[in-house]
mmCIF file of the N, C-alpha and C atoms, coordinates in Angstrom:
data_MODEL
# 
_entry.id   MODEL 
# 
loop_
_atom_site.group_PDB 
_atom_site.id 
_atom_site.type_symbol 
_atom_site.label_atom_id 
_atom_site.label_alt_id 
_atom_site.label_comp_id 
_atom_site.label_asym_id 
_atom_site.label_entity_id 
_atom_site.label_seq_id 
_atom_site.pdbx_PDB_ins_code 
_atom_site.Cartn_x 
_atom_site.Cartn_y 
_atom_site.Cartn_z 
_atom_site.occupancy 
_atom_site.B_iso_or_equiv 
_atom_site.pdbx_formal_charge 
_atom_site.auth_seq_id 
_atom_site.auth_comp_id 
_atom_site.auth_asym_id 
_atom_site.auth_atom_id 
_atom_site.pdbx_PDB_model_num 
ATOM 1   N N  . UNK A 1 1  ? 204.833 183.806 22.465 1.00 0.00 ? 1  UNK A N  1 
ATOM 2   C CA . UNK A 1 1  ? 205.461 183.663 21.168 1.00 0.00 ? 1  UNK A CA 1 
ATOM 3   C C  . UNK A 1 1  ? 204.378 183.563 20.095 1.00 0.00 ? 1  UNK A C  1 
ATOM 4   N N  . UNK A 1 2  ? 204.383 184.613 19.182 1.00 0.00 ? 2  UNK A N  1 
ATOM 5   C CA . UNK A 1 2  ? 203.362 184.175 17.756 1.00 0.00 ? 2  UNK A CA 1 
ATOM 6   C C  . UNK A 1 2  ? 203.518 182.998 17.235 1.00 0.00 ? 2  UNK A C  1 
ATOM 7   N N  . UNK A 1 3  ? 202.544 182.450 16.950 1.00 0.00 ? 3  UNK A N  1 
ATOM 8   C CA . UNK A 1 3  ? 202.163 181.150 15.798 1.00 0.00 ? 3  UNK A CA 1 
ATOM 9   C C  . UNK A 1 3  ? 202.549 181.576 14.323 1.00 0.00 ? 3  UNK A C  1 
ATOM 10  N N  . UNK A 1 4  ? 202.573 183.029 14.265 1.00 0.00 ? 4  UNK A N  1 
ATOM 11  C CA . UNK A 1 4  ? 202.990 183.391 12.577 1.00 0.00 ? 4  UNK A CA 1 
ATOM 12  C C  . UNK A 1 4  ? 203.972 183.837 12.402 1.00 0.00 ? 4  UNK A C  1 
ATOM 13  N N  . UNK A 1 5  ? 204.669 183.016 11.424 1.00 0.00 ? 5  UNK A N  1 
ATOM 14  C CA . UNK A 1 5  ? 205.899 183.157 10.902 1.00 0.00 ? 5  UNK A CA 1 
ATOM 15  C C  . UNK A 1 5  ? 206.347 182.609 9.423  1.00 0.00 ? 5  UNK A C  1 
ATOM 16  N N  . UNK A 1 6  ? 206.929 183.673 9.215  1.00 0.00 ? 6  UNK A N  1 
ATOM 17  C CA . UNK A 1 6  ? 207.885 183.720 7.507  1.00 0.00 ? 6  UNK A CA 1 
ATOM 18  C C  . UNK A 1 6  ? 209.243 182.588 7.097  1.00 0.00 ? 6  UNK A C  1 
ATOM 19  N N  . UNK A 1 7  ? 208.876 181.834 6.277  1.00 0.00 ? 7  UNK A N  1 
ATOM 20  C CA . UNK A 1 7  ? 209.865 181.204 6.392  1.00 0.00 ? 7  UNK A CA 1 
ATOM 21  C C  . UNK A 1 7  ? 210.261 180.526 4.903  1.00 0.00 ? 7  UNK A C  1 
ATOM 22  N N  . UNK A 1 8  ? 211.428 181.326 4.652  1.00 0.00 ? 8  UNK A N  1 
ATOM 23  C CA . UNK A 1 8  ? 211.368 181.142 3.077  1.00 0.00 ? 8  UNK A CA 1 
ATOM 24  C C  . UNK A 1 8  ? 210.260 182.256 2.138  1.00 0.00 ? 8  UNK A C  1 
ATOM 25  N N  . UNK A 1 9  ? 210.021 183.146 2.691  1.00 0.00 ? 9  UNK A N  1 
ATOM 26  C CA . UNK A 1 9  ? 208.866 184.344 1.922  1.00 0.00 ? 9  UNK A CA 1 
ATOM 27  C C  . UNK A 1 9  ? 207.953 183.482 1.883  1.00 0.00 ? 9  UNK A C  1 
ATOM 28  N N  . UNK A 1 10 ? 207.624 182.383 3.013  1.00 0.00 ? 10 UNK A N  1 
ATOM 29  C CA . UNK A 1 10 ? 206.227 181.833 2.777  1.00 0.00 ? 10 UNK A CA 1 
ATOM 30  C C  . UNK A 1 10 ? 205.670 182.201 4.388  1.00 0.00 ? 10 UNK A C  1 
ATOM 31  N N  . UNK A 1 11 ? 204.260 181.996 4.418  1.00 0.00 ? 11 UNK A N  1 
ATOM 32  C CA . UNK A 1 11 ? 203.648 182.492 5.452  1.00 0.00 ? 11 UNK A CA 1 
ATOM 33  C C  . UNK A 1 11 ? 203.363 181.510 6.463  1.00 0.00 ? 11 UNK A C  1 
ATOM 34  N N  . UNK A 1 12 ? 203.401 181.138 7.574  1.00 0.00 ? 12 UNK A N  1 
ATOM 35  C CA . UNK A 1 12 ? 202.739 179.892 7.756  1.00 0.00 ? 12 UNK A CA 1 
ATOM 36  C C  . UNK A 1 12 ? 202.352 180.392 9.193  1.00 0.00 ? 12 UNK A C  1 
ATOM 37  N N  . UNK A 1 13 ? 200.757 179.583 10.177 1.00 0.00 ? 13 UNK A N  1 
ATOM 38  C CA . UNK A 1 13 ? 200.784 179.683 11.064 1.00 0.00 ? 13 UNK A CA 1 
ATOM 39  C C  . UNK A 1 13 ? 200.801 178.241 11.640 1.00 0.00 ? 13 UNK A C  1 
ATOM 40  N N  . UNK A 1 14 ? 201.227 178.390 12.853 1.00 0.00 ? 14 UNK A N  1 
ATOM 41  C CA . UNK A 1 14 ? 201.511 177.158 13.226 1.00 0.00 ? 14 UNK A CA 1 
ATOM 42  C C  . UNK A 1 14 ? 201.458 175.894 12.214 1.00 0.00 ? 14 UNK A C  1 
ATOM 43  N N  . UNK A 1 15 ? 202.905 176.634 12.059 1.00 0.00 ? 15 UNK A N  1 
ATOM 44  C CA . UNK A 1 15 ? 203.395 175.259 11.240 1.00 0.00 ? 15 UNK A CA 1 
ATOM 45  C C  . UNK A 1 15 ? 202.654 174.933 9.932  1.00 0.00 ? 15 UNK A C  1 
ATOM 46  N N  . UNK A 1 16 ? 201.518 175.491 9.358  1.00 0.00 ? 16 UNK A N  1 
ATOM 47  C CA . UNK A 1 16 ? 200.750 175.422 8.614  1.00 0.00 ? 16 UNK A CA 1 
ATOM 48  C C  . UNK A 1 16 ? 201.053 175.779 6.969  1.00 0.00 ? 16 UNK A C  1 
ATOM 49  N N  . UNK A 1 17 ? 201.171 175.614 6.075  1.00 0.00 ? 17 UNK A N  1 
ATOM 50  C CA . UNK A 1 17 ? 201.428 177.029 5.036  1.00 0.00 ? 17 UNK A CA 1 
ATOM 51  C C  . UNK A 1 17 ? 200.119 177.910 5.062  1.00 0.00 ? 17 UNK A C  1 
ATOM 52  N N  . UNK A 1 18 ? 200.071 178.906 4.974  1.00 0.00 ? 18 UNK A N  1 
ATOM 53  C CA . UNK A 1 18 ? 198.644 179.690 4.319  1.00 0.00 ? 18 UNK A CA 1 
ATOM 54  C C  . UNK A 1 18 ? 198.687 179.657 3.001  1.00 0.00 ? 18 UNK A C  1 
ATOM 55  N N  . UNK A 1 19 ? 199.563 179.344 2.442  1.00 0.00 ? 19 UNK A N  1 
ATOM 56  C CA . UNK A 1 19 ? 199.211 179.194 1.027  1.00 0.00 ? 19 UNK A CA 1 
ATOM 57  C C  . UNK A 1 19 ? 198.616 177.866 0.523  1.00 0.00 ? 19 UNK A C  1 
ATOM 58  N N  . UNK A 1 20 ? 199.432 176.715 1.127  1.00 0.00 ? 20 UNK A N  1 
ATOM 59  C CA . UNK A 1 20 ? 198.344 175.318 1.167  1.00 0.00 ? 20 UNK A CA 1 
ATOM 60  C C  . UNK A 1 20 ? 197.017 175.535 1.764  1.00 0.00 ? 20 UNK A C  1 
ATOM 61  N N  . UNK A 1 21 ? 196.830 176.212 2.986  1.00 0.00 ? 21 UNK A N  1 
ATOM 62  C CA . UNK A 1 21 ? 195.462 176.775 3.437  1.00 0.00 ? 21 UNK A CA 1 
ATOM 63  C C  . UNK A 1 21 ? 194.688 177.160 2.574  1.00 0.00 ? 21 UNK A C  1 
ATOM 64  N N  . UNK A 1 22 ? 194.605 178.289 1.831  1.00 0.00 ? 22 UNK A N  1 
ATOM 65  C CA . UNK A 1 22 ? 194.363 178.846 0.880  1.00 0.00 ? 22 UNK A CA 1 
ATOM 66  C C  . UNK A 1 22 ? 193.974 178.359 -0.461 1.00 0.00 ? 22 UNK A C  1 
ATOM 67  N N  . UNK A 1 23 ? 194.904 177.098 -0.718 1.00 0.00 ? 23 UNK A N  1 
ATOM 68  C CA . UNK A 1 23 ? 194.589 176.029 -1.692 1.00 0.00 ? 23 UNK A CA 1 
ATOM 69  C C  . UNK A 1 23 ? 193.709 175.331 -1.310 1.00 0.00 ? 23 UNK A C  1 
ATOM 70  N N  . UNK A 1 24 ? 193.388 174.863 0.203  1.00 0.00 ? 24 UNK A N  1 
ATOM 71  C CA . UNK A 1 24 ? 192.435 174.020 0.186  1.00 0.00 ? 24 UNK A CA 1 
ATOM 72  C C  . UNK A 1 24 ? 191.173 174.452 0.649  1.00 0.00 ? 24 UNK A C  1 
ATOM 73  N N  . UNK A 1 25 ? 190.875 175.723 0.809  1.00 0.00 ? 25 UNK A N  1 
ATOM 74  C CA . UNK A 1 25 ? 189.936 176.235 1.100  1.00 0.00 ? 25 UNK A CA 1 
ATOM 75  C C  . UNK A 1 25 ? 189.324 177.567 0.887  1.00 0.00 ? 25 UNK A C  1 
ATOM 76  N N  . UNK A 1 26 ? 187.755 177.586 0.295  1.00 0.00 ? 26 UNK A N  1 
ATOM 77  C CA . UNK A 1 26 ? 187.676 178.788 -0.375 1.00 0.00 ? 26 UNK A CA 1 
ATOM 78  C C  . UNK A 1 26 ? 188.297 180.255 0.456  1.00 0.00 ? 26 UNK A C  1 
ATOM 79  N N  . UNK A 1 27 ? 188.226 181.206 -0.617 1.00 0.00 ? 27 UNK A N  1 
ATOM 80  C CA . UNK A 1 27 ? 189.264 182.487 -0.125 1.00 0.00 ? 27 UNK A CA 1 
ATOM 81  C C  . UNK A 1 27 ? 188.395 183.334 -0.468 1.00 0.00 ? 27 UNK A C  1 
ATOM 82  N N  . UNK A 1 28 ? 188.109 184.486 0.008  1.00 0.00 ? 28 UNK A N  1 
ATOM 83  C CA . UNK A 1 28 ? 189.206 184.705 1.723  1.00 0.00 ? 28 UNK A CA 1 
ATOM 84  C C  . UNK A 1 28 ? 188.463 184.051 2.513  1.00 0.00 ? 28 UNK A C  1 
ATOM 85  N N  . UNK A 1 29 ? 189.825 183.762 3.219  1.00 0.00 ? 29 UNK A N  1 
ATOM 86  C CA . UNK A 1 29 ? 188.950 182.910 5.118  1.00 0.00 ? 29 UNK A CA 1 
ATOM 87  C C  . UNK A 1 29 ? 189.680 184.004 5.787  1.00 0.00 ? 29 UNK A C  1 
ATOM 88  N N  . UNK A 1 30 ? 189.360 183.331 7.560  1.00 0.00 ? 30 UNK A N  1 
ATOM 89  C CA . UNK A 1 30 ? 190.154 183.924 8.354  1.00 0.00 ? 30 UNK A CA 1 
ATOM 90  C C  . UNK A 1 30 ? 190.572 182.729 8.852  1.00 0.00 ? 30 UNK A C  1 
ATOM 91  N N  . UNK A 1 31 ? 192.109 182.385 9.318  1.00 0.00 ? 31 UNK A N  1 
ATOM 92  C CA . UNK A 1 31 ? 192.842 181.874 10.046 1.00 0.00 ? 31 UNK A CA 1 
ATOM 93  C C  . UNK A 1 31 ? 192.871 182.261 11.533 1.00 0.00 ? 31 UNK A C  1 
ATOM 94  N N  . UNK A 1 32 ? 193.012 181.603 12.303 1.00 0.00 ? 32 UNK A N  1 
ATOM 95  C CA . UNK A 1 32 ? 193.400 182.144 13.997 1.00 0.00 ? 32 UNK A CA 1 
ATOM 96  C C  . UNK A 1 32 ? 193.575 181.028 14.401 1.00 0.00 ? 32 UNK A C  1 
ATOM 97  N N  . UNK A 1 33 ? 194.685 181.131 15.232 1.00 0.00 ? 33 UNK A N  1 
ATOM 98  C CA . UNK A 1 33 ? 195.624 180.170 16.161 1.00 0.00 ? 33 UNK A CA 1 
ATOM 99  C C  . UNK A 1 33 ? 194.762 179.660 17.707 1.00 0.00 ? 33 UNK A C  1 
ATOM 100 N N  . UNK A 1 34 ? 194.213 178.762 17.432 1.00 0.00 ? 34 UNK A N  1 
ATOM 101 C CA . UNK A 1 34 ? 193.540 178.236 18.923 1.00 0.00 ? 34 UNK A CA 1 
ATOM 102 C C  . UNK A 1 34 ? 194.466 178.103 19.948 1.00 0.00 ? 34 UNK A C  1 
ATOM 103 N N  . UNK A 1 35 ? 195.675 177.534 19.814 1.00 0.00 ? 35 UNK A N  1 
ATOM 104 C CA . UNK A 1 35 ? 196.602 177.530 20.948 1.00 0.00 ? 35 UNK A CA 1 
ATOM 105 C C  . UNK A 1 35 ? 197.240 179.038 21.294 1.00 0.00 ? 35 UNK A C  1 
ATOM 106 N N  . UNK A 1 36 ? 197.501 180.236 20.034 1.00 0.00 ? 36 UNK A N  1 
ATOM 107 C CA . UNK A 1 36 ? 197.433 181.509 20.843 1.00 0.00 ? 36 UNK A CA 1 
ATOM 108 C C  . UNK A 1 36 ? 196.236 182.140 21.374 1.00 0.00 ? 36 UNK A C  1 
ATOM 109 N N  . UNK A 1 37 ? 195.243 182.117 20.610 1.00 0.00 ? 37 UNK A N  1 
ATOM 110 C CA . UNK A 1 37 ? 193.808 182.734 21.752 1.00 0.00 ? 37 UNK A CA 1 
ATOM 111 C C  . UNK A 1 37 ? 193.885 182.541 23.120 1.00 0.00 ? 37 UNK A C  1 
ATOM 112 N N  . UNK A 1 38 ? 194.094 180.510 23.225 1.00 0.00 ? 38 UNK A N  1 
ATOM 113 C CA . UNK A 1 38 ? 193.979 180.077 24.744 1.00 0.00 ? 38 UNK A CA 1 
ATOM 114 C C  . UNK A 1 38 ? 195.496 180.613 25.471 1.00 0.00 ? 38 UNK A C  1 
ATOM 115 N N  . UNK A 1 39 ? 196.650 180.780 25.113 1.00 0.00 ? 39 UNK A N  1 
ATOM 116 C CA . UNK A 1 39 ? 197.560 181.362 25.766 1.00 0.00 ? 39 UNK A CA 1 
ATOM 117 C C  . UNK A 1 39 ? 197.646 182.185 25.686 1.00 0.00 ? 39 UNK A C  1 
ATOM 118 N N  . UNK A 1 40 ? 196.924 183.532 25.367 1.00 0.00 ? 40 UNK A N  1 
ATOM 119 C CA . UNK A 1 40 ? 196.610 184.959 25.380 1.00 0.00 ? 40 UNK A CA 1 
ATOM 120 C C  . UNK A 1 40 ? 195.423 185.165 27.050 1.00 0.00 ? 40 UNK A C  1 
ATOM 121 N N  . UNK A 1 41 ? 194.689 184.434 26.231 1.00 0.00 ? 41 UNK A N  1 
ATOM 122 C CA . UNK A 1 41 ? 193.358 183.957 27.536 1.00 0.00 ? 41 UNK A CA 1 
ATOM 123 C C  . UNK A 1 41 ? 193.938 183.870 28.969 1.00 0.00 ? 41 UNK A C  1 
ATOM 124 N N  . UNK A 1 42 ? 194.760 182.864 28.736 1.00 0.00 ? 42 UNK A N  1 
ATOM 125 C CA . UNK A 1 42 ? 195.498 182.200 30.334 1.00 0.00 ? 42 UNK A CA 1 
ATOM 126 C C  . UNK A 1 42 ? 196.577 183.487 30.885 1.00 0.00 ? 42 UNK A C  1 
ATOM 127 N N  . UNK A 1 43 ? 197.534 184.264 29.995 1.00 0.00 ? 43 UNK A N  1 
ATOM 128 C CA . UNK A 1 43 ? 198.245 184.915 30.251 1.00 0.00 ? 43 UNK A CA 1 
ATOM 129 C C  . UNK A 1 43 ? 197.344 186.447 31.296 1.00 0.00 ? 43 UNK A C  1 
ATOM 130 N N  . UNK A 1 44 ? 196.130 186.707 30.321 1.00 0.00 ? 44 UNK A N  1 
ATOM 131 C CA . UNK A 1 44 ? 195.483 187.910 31.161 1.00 0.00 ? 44 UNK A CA 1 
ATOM 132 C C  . UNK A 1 44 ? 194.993 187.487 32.080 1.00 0.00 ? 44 UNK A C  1 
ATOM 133 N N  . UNK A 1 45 ? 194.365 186.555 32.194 1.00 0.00 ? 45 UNK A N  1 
ATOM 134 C CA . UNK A 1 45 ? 193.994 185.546 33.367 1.00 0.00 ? 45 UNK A CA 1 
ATOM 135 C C  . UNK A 1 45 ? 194.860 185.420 34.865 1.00 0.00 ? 45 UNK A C  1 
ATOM 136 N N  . UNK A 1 46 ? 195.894 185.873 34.666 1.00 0.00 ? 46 UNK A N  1 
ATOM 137 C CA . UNK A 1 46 ? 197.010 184.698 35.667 1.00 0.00 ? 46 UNK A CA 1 
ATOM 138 C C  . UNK A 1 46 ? 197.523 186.659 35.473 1.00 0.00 ? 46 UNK A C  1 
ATOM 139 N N  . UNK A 1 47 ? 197.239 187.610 34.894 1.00 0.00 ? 47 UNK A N  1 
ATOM 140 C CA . UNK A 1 47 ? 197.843 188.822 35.253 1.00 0.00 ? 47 UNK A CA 1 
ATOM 141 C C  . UNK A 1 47 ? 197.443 189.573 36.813 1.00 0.00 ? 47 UNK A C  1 
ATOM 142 N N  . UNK A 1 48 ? 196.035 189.064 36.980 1.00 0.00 ? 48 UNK A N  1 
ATOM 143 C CA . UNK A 1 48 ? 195.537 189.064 38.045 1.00 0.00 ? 48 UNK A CA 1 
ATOM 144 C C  . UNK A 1 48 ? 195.882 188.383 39.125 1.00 0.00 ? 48 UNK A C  1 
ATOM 145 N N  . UNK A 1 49 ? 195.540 188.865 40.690 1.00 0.00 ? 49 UNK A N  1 
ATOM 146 C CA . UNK A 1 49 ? 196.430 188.267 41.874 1.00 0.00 ? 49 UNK A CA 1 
ATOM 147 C C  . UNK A 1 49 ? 194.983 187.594 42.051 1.00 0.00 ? 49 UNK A C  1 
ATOM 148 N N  . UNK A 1 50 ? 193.932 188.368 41.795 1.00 0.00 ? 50 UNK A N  1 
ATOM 149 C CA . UNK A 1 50 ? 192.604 187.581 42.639 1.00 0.00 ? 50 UNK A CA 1 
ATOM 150 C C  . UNK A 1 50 ? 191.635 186.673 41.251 1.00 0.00 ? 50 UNK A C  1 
ATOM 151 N N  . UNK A 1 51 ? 191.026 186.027 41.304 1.00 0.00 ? 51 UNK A N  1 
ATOM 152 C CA . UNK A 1 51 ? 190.412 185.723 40.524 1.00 0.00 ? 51 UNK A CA 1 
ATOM 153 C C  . UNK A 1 51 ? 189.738 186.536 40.102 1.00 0.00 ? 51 UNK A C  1 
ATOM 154 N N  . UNK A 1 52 ? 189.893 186.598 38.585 1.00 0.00 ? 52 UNK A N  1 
ATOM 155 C CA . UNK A 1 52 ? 188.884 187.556 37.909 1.00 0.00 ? 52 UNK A CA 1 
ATOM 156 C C  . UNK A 1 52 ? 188.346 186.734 36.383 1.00 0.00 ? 52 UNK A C  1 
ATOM 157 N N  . UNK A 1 53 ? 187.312 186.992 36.178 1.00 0.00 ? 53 UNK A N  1 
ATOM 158 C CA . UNK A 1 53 ? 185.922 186.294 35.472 1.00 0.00 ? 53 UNK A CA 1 
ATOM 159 C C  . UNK A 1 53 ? 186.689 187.650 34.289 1.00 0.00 ? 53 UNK A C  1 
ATOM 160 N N  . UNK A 1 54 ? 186.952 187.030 33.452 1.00 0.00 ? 54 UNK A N  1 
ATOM 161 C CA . UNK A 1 54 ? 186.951 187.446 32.020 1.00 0.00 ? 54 UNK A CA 1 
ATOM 162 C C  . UNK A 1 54 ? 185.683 187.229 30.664 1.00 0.00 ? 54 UNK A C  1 
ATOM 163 N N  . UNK A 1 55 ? 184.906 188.153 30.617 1.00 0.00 ? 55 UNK A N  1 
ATOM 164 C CA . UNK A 1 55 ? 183.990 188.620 29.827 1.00 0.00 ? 55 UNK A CA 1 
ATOM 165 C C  . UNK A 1 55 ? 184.670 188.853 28.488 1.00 0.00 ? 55 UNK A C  1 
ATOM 166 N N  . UNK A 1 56 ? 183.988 188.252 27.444 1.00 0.00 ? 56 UNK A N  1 
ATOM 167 C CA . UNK A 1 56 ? 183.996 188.738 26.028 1.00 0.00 ? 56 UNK A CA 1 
ATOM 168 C C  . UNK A 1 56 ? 183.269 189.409 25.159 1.00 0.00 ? 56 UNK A C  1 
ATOM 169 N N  . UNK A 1 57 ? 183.638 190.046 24.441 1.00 0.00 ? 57 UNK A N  1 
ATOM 170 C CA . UNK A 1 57 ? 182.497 190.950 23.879 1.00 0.00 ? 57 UNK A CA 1 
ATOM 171 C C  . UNK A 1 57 ? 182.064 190.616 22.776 1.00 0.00 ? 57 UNK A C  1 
ATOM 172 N N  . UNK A 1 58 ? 180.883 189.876 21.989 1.00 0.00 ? 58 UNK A N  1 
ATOM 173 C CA . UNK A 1 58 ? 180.636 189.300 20.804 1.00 0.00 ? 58 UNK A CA 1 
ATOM 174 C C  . UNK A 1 58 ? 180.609 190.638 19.475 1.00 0.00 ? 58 UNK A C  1 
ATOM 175 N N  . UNK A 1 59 ? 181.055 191.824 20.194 1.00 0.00 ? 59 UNK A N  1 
ATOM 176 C CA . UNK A 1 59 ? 180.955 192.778 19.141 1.00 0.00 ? 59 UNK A CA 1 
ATOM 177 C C  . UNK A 1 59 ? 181.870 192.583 18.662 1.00 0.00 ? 59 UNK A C  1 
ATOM 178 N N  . UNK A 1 60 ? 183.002 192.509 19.798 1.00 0.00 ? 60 UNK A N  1 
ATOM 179 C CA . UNK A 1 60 ? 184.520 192.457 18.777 1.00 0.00 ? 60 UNK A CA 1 
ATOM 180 C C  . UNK A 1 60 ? 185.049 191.107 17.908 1.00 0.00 ? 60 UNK A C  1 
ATOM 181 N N  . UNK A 1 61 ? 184.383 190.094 18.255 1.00 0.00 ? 61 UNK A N  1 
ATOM 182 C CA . UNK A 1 61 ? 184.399 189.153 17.474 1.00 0.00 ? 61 UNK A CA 1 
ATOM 183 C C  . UNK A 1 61 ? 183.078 188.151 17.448 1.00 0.00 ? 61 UNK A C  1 
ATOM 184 N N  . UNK A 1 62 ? 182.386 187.844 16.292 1.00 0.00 ? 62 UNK A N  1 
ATOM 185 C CA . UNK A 1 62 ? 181.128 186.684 16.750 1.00 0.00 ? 62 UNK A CA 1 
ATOM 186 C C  . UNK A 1 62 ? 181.339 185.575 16.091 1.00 0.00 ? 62 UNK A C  1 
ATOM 187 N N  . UNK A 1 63 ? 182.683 185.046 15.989 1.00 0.00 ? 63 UNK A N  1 
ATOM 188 C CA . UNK A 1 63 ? 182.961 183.660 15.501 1.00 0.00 ? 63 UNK A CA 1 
ATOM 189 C C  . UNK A 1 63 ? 182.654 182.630 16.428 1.00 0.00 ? 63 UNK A C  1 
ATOM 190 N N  . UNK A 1 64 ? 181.575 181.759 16.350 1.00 0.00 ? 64 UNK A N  1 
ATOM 191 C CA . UNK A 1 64 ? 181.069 180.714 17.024 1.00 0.00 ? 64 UNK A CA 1 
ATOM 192 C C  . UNK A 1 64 ? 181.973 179.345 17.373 1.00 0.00 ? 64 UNK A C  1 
ATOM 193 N N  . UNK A 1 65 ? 183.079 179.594 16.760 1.00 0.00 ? 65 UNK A N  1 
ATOM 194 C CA . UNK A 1 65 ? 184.492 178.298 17.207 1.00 0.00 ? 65 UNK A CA 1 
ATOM 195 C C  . UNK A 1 65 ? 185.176 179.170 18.348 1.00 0.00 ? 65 UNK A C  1 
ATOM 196 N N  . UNK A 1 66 ? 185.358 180.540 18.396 1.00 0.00 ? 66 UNK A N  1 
ATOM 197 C CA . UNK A 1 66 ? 185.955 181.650 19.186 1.00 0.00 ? 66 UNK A CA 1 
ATOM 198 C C  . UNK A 1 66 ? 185.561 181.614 20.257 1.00 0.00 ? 66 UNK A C  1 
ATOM 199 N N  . UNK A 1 67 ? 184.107 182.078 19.763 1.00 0.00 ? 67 UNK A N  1 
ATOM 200 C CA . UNK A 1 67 ? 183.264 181.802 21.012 1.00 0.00 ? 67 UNK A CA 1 
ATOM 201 C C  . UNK A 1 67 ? 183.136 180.676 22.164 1.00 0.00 ? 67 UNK A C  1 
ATOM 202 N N  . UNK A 1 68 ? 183.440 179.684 21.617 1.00 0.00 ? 68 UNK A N  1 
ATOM 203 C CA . UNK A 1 68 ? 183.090 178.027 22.691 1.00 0.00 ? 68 UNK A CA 1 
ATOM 204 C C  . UNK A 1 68 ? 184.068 178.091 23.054 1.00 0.00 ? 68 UNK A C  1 
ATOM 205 N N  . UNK A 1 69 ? 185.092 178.338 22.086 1.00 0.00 ? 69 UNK A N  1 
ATOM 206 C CA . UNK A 1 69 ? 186.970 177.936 22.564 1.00 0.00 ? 69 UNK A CA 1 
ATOM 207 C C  . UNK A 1 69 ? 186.937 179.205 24.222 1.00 0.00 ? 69 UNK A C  1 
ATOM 208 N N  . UNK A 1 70 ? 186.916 180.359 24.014 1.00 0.00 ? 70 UNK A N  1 
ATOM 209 C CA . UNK A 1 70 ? 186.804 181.265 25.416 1.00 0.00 ? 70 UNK A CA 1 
ATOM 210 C C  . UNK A 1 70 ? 185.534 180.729 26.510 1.00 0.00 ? 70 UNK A C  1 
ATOM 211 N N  . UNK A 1 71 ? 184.627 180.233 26.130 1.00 0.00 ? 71 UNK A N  1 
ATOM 212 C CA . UNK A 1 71 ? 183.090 179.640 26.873 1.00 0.00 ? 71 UNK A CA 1 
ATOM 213 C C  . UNK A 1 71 ? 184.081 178.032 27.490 1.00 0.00 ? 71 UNK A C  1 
ATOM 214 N N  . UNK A 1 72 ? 184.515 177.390 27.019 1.00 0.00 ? 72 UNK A N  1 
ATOM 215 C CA . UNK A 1 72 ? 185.301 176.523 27.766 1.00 0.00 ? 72 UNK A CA 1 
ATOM 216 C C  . UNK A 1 72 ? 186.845 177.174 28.327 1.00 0.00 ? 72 UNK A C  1 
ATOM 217 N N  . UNK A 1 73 ? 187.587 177.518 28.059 1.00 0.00 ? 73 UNK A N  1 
ATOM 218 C CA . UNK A 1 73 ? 187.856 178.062 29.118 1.00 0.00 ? 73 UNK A CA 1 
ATOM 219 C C  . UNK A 1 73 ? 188.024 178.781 30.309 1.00 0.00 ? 73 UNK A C  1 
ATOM 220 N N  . UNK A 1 74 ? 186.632 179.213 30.590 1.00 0.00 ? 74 UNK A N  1 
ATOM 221 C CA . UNK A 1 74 ? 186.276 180.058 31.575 1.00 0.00 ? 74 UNK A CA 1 
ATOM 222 C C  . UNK A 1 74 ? 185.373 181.410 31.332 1.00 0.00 ? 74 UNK A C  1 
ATOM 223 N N  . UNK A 1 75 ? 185.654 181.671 30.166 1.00 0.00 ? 75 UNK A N  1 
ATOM 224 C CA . UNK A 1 75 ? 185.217 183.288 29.692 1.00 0.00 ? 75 UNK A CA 1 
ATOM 225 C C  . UNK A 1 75 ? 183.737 183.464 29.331 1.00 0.00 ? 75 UNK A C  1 
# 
């Protein structure tokens, strides 16, 4: 299930507004949902019958909170 959702023509992720986001912090940022990364993570994870070691690629993303969040869970 996505973390982002419309509610009232307002934006919010988890539960969040992005527009209070936005107010409280310089713009543009990027937002991303730590509890969907890690249940994206676990879902490809568990798609597999055998254990398999999931590698990340710092090309496609080099956010250093991204990074630890996948480095602790296994990746």
């Amino acid at each position: 299930m996505t973390p982002i959702k419309y509610k009232s023509n307002n934006l919010y992720v988890e539960g969040l507004s992005v527009e209070k986001l936005a107010d409280d912090n310089q713009t543009p940022f990027y937002c991303y949902s730590e509890k969907y990364i890690e249940d994206q993570y676990q879902a490809l994870k568990s798609a597999f019958d055998m254990e398999a070691k999931i590698f990340y690629s710092m090309k496609a993303n080099s956010n250093l909170s991204i990074l630890k969040l996948l480095l602790n869970k296994g990746s």
